[in-house]
BALOBA-1460 file (C-alpha; in Angstrom, 3 decimals):
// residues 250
<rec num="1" residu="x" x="55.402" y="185.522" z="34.452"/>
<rec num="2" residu="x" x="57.894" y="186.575" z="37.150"/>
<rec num="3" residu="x" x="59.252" y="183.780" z="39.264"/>
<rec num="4" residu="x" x="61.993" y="184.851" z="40.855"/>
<rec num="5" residu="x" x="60.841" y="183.830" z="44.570"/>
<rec num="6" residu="x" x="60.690" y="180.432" z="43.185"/>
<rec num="7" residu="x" x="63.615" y="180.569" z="41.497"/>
<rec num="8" residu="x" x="65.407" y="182.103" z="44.814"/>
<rec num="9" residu="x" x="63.639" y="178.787" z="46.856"/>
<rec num="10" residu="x" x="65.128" y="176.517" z="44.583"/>
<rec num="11" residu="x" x="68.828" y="177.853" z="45.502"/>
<rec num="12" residu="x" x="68.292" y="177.964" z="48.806"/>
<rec num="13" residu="x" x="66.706" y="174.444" z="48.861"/>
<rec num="14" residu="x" x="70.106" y="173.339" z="46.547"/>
<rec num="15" residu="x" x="71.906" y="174.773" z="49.803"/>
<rec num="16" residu="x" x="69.511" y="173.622" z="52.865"/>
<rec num="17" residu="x" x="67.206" y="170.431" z="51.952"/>
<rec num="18" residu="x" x="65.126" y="171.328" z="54.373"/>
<rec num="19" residu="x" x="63.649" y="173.815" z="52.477"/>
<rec num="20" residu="x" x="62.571" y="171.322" z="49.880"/>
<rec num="21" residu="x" x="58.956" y="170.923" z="51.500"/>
<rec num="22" residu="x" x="58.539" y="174.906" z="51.113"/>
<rec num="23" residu="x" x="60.574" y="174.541" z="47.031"/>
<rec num="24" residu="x" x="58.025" y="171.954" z="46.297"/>
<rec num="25" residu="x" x="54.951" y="173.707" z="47.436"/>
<rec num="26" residu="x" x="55.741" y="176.858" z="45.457"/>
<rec num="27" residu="x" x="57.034" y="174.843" z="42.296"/>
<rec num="28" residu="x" x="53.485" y="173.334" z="42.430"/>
<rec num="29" residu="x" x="51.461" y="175.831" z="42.976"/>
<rec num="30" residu="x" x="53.512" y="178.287" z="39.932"/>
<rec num="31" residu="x" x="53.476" y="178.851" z="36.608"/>
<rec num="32" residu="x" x="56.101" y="177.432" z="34.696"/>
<rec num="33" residu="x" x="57.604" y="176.892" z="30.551"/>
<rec num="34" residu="x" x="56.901" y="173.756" z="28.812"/>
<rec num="35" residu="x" x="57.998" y="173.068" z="25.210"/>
<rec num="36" residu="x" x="55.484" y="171.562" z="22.877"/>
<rec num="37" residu="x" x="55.730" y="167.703" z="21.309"/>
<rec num="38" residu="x" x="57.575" y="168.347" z="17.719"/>
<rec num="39" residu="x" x="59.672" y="171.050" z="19.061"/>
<rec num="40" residu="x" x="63.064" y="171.147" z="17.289"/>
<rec num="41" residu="x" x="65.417" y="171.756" z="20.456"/>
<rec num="42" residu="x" x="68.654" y="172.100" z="20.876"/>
<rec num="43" residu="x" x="68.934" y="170.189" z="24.468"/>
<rec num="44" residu="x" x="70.350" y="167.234" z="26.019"/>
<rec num="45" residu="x" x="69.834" y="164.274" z="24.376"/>
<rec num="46" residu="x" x="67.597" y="163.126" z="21.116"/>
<rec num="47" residu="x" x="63.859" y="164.318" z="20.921"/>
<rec num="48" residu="x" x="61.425" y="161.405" z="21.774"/>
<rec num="49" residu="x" x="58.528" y="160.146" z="19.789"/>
<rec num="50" residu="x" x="55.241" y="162.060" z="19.664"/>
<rec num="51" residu="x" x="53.877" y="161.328" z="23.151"/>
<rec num="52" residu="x" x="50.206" y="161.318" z="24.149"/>
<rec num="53" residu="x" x="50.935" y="163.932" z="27.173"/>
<rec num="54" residu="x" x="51.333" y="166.675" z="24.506"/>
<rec num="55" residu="x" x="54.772" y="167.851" z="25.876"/>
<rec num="56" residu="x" x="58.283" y="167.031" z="24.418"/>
<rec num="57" residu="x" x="59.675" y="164.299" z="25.449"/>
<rec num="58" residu="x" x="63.520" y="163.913" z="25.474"/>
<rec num="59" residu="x" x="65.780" y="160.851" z="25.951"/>
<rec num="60" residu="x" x="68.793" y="160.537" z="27.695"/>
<rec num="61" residu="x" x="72.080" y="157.818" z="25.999"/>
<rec num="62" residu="x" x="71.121" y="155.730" z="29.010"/>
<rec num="63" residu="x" x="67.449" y="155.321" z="27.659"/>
<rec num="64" residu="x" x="65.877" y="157.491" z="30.327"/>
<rec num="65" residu="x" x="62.486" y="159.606" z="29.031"/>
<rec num="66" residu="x" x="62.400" y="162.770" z="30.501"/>
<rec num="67" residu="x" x="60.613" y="166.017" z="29.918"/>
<rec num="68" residu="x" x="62.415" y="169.502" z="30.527"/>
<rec num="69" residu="x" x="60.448" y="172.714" z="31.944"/>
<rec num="70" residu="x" x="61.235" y="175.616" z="32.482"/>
<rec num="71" residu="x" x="60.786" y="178.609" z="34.846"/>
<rec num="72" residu="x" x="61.492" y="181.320" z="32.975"/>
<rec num="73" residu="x" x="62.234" y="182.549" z="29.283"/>
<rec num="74" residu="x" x="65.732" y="183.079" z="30.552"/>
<rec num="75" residu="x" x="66.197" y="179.308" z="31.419"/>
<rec num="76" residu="x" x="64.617" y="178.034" z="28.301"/>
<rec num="77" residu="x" x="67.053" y="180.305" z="26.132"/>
<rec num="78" residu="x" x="69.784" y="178.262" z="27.501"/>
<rec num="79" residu="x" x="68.306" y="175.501" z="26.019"/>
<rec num="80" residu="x" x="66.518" y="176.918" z="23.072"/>
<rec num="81" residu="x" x="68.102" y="179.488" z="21.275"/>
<rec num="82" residu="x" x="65.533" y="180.980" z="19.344"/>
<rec num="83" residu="x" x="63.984" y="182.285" z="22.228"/>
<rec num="84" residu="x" x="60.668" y="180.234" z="22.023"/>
<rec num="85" residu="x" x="58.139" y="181.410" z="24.195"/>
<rec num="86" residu="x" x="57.177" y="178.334" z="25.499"/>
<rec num="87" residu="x" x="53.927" y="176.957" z="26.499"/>
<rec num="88" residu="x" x="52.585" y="178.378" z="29.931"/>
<rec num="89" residu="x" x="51.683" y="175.439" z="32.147"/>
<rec num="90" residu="x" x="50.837" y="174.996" z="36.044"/>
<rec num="91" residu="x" x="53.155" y="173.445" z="38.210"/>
<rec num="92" residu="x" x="50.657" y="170.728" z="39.421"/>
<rec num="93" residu="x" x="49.693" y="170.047" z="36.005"/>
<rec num="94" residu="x" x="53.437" y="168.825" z="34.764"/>
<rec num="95" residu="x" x="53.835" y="166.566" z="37.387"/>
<rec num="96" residu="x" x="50.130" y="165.384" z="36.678"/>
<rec num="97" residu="x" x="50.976" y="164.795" z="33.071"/>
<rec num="98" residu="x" x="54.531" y="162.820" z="33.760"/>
<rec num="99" residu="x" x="52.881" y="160.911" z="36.352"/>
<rec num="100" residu="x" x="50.824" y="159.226" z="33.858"/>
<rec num="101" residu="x" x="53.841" y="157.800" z="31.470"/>
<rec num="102" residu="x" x="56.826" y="156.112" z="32.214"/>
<rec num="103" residu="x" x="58.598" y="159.426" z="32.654"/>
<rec num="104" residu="x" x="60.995" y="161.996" z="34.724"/>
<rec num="105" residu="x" x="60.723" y="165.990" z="35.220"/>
<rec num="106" residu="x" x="63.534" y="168.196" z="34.819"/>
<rec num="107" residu="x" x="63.106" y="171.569" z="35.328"/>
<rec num="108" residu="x" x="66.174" y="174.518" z="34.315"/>
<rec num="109" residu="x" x="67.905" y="170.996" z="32.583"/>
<rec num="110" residu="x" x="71.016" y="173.150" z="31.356"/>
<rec num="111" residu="x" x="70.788" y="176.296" z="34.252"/>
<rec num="112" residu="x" x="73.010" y="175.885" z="37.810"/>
<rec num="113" residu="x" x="70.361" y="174.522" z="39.701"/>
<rec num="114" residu="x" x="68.603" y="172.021" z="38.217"/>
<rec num="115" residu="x" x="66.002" y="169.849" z="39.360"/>
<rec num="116" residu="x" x="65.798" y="166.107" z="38.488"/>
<rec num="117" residu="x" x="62.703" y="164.221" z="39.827"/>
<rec num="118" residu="x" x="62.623" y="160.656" z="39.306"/>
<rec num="119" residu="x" x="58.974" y="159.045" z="38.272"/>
<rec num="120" residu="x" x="58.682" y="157.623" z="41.604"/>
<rec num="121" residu="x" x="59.131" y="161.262" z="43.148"/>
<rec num="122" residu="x" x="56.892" y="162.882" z="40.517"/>
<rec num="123" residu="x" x="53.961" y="159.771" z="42.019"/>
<rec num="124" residu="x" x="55.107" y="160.455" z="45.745"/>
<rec num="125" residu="x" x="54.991" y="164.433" z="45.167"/>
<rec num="126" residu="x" x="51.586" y="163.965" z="44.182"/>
<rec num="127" residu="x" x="50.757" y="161.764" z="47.088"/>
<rec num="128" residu="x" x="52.026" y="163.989" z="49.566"/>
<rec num="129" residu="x" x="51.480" y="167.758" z="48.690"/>
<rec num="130" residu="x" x="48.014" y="166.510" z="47.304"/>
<rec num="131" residu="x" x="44.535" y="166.931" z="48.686"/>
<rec num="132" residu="x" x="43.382" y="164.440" z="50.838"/>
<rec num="133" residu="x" x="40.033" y="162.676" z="50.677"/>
<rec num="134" residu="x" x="37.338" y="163.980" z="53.635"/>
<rec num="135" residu="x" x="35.256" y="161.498" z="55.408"/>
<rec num="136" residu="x" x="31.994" y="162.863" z="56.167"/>
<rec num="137" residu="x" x="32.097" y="161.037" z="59.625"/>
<rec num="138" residu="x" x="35.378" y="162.360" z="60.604"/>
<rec num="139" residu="x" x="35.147" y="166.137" z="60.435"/>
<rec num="140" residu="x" x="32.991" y="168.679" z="61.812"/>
<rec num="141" residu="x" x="32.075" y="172.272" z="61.577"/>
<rec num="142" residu="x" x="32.690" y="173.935" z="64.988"/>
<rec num="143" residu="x" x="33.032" y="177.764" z="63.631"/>
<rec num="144" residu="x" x="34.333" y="180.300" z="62.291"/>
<rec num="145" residu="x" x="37.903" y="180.808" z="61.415"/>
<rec num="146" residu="x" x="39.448" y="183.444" z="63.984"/>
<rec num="147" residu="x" x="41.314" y="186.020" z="63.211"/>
<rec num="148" residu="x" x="40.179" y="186.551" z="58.954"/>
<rec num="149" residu="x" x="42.660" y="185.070" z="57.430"/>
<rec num="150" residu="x" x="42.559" y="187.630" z="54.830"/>
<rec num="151" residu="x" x="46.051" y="186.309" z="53.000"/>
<rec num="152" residu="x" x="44.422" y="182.330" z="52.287"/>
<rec num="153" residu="x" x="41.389" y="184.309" z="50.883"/>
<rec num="154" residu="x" x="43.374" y="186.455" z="48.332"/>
<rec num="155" residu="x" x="45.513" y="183.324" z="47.561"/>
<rec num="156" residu="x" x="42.469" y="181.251" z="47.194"/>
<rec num="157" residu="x" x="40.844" y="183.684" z="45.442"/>
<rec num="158" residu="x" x="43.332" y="184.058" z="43.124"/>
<rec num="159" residu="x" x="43.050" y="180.292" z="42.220"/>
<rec num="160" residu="x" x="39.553" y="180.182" z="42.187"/>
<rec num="161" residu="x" x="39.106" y="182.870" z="39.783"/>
<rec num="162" residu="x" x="41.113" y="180.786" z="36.686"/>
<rec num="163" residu="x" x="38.131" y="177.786" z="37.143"/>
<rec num="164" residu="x" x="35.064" y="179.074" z="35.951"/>
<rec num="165" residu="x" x="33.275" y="176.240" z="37.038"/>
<rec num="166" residu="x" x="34.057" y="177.500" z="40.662"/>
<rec num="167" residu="x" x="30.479" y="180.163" z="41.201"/>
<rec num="168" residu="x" x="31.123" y="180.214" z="44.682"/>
<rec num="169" residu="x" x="33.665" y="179.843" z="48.089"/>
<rec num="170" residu="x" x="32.996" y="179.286" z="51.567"/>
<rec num="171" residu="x" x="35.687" y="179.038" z="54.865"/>
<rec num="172" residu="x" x="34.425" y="177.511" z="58.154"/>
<rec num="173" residu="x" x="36.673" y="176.345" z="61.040"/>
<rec num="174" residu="x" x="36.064" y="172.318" z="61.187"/>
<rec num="175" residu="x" x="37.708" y="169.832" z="63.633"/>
<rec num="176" residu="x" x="38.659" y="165.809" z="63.424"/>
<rec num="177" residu="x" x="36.213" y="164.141" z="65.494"/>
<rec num="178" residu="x" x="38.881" y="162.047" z="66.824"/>
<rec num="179" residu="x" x="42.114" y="163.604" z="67.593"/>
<rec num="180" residu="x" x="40.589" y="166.950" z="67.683"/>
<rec num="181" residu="x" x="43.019" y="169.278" z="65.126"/>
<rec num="182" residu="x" x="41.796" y="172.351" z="63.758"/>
<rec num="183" residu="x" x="41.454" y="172.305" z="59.627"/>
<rec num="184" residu="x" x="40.289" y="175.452" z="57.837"/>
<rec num="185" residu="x" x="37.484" y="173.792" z="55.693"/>
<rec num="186" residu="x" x="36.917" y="175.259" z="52.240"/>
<rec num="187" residu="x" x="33.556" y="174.620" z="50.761"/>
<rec num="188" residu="x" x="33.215" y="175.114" z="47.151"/>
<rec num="189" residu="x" x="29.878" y="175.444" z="45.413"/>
<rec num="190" residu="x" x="30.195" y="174.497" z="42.161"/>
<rec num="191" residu="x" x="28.261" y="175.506" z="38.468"/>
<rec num="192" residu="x" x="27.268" y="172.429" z="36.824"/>
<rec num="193" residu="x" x="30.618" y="171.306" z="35.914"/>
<rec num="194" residu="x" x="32.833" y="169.583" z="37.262"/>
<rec num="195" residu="x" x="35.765" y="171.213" z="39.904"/>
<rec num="196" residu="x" x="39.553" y="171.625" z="38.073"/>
<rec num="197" residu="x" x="41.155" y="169.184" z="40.943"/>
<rec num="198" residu="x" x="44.571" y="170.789" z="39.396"/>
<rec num="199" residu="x" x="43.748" y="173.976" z="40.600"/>
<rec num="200" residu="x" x="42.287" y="173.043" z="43.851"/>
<rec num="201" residu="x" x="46.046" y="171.540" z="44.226"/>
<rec num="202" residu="x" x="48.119" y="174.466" z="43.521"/>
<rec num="203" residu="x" x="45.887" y="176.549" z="46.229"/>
<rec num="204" residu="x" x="46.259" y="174.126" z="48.580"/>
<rec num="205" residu="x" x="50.367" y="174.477" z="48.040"/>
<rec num="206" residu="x" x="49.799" y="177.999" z="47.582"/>
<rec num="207" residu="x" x="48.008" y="179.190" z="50.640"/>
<rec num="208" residu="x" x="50.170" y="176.489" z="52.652"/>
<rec num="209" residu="x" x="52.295" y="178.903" z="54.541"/>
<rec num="210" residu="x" x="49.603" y="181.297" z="55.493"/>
<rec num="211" residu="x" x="47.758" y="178.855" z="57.464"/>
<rec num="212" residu="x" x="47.802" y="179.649" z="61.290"/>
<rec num="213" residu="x" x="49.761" y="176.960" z="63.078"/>
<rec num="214" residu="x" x="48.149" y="173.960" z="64.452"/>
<rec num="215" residu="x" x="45.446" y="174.572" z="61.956"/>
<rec num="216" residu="x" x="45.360" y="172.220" z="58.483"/>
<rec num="217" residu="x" x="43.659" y="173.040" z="55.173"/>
<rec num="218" residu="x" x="41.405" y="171.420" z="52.955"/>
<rec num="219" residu="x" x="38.536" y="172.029" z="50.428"/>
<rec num="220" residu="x" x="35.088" y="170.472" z="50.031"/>
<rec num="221" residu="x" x="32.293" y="170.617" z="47.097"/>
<rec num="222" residu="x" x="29.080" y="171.554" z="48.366"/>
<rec num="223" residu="x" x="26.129" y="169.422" z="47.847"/>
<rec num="224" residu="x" x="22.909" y="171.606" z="48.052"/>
<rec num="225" residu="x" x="20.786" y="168.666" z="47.869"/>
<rec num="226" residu="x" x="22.101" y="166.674" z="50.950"/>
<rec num="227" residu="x" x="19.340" y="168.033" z="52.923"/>
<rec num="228" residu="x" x="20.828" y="166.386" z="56.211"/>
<rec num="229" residu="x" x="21.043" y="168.459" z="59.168"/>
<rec num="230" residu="x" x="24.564" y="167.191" z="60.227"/>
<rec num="231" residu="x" x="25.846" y="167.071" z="56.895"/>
<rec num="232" residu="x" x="29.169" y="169.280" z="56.401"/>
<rec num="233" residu="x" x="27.075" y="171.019" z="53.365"/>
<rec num="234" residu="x" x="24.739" y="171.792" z="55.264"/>
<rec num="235" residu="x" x="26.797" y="173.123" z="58.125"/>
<rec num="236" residu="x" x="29.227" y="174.576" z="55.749"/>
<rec num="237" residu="x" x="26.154" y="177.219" z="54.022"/>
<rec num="238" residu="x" x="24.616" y="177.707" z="57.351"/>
<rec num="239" residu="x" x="28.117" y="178.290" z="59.512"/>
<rec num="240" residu="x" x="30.822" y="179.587" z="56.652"/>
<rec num="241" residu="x" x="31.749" y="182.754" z="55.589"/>
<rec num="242" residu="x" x="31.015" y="183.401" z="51.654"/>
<rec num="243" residu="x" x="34.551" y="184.582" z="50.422"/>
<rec num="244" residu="x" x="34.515" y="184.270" z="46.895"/>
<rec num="245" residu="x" x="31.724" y="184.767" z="44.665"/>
<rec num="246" residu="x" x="32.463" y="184.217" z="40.639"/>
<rec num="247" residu="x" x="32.481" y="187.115" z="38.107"/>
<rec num="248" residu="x" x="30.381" y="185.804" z="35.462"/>
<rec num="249" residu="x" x="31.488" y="186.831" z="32.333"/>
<rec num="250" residu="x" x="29.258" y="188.093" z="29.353"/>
């Protein structure tokens, strides 16, 4: 796990807050360190009770419940030690998990730049860098995306692969039937499963800065049995360009 970029983002986002949009995207969309409930640290404050999230939970003199990640080995040795390796988690997927208790996120608690999110910024984070619900009324397919934008299919392809409930990937060029801006639709074609919303997330974040400008992004599940002509499933297998098609494993 090598995140040095975000660790470079973070500094430079310590230095220029108006890098924190960019800091956030790529702390969502990475891999980072957790420690596991039970965990004997040696941090900041007293270890909390069990807690349903699965994570350990610390808490600060001032009664504040917090839980520390991490975003490398090198960061979590200044807190632990022995060197524990840590449980691999995705960015989206800590905030996900402190959004649903009464907690805070505080990633690199003991390195020079740490990060302290409140639980109101974990909920607006979420809000904001999220995906955004479509309304079958307000979009439509007008195309193809010009220009193949080869990087947002590697970056969504590397996403796509780690949900194996994702068989297939689609990219047409849709507009908003109202004010008219471009978004680079995603259809996804699903097994019989249901979508990892988590990882749809972290792509979004992800492929954020590859997106041509004007243009937004968002993803859509295909329905293969909305038979309807205007329908964006429809239009989406009849008008988008098959990207990503799932290795099925033995």
């Amino acid at each position: 796990m090598d995140n040095a970029e975000l660790e470079k983002q973070i500094r430079l986002a310590m230095k220029d807050p108006s890098l924190d949009f960019q800091m956030i995207q790529m702390l969502l969309s990475s891999t980072l360190l957790a420690l596991c409930e039970g965990e004997d640290d040696e941090g900041e404050g007293d270890t909390g009770e069990d807690d349903p999230i699965g994570l350990s939970v610390h808490v600060l003199d001032d009664g504040t419940r917090y839980v520390p990640v991490f975003t490398s080995l090198k960061e979590m040795g200044l807190w632990d030690e022995e060197g524990d390796a840590g449980l691999p988690i995705d960015g989206w997927d800590v905030f996900s998990l402190v959004a649903e208790d009464d907690l805070e996120l505080v990633i690199n608690p003991l390195g020079k730049h740490p990060l302290h999110f409140s639980h109101e910024d974990v909920i607006n984070i979420l809000n904001d860098f999220g995906l955004t619900n479509i309304e079958e009324e307000s979009l439509k397919i007008v195309g193809v995306v010009e220009d193949d934008p080869v990087q947002i299919k590697n970056v969504l392809t590397e996403f796509f692969s780690k949900d194996q409930n994702i068989s297939q990937g689609f990219m047409a060029l849709a507009q908003d039937v109202q004010t008219e801006q471009k978004t680079i639709l995603v259809g996804i074609l699903p097994t019989e499963d249901e979508v990892d919303g988590g990882i749809l997330n972290m792509a979004l974040n992800a492929a954020f800065d590859e997106l041509p400008e004007g243009h937004d992004l968002n993803f859509m599940i295909i329905d293969v049995t909305d038979d309807a002509g205007e329908s964006l499933s429809q239009g989406m297998l009849r008008t988008g360009i098959k990207f990503y098609d799932k290795i099925w494993k033995a």
